[in-house]
N, C-alpha and C positions, 0 to 999 in steps of 0.2 A: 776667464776673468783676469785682471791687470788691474793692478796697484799703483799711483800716479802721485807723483809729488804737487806740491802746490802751484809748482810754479812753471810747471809743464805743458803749457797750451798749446805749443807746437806739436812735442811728440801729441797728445791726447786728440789735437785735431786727425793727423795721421791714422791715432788708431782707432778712433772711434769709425774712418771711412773705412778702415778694414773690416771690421766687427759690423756695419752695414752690411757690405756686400757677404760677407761667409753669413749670416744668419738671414737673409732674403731667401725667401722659395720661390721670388720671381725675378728680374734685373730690372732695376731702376735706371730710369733716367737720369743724365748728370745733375738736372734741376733737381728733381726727388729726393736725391743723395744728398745734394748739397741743403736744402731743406732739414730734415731730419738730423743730417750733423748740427746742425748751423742750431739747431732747438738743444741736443744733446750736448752740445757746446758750452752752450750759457747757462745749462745745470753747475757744469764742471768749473765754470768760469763765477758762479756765484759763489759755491764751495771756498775756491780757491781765496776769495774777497772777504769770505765771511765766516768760515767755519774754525779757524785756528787750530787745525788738525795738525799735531804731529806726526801722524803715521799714512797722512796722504788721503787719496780717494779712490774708493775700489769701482772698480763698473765691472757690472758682470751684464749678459747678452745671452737671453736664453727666447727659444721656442718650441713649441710639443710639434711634434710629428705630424699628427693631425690636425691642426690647426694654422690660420694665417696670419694668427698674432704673434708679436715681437715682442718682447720684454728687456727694454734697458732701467738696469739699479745702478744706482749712484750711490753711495756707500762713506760719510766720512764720523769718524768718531772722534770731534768736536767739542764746539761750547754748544751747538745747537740755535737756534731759533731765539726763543724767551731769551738768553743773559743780552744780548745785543740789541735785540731792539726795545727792552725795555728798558734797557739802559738811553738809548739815543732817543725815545719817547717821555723818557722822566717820572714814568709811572711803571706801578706793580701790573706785572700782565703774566697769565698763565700760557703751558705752550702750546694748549688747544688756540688761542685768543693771540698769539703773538703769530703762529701758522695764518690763521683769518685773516690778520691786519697785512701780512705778505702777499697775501694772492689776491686783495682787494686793488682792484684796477686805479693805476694813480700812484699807488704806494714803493716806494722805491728804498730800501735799507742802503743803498749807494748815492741816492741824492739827499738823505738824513746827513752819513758821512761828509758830503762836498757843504754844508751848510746852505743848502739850497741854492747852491750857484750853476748847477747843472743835473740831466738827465743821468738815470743808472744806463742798463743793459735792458734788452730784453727783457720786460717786468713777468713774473709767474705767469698774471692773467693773459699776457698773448700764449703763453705755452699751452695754458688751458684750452685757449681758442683754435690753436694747432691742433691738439692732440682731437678736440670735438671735431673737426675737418675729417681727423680721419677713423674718426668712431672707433675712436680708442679709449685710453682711461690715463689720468694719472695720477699720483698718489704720494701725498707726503708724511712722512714722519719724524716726530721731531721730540724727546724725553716723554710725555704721555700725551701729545697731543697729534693728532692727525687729520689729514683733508684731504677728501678723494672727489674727484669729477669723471663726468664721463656725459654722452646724452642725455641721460637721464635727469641730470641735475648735478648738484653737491651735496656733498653732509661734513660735517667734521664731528670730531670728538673727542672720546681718551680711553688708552689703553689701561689697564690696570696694572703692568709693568714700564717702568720706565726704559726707552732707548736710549743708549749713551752715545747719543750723537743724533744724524740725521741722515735718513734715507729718503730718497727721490726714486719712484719709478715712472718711466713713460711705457706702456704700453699704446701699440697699434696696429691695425689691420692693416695688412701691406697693400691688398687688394683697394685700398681706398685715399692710399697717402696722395696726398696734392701737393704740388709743386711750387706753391706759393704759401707763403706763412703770411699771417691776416698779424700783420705791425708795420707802424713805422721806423723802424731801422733795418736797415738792406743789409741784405747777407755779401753784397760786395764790401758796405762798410768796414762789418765782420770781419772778412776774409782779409781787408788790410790791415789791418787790426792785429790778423793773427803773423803776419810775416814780421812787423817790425816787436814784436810781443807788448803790445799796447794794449789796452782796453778803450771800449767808448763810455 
């Protein structure tokens, strides 16, 4: 696991393609690879935008032995979810209910920020749509609220301690990662994006 400043999307692209390849049980094609960065990416890339973490973002990259799941955690201890976008919504929102309103398809906390004059990133719900491609899960948590998807569906809800901050994990079955991410923003876009340290 590695700890990443905010403003590191260079190095994090780098290491997130390392942290691919050492935890795969199988080799991925360069499309594959670039796929799964390119989603792991714009976690670290929304962090970065939104979370006003002094001590950075952890990703940690873990898998069992037995198994062909993958687990990337994102890790920043933040304002979280709720203070920001109930703030740029203008209403009281709890942070099961401010989690919802992020991963509802449409919803962007970076085109709230631009005043409506442009697109964010990669929104949650393509990520969700990724990660059901490859029957995997992801899961967010955020002070007592949380929202997890997978095939099955979704749920959200709340913890009864509070997280001080906000975790991200993608889980995926490697035997089924696809090579194409279901959005419209190209991972070439991305990829230019990340040389000149720009965002879209």
């Amino acid at each position: 696991r590695k700890t990443f400043p905010l403003d590191e999307e260079i190095r994090f692209d780098a290491e997130a393609e390392d942290a691919i390849h050492l935890s795969m049980p199988k080799v991925l094609s360069e499309s594959e690879v670039r796929q799964l960065k390119f989603v792991i990416g714009e976690l670290y890339t929304n962090a970065c935008h939104h979370s006003e973490s002094s001590t950075g973002v952890l990703l940690r990259v873990c898998r069992s032995a037995d198994t062909r799941i993958v687990r990337f955690c994102l890790i920043d201890f933040g304002i979280g979810f709720q203070r920001k976008i109930a703030q740029l919504l203008g209403r009281s929102m709890s942070d099961e209910e401010s989690i919802v309103w992020a991963v509802e398809d449409g919803n962007s906390v970076r085109y709230l920020e631009q005043g409506f004059k442009g697109p964010g990133g990669v929104g949650l719900q393509d990520v969700c749509d990724y990660v059901s491609s490859c029957d995997g899960q992801f899961v967010i948590g955020s002070g007592t609220g949380f929202f997890k998807f997978d095939n099955k569906g979704s749920e959200h809800g709340t913890f009864e301690q509070s997280f001080p901050g906000t975790f991200v994990g993608v889980a995926v079955d490697v035997g089924k990662i696809r090579p194409q991410i279901p959005t419209s923003v190209s991972v070439e876009s991305y990829t230019e994006s990340m040389k000149d340290g720009s965002q879209n």
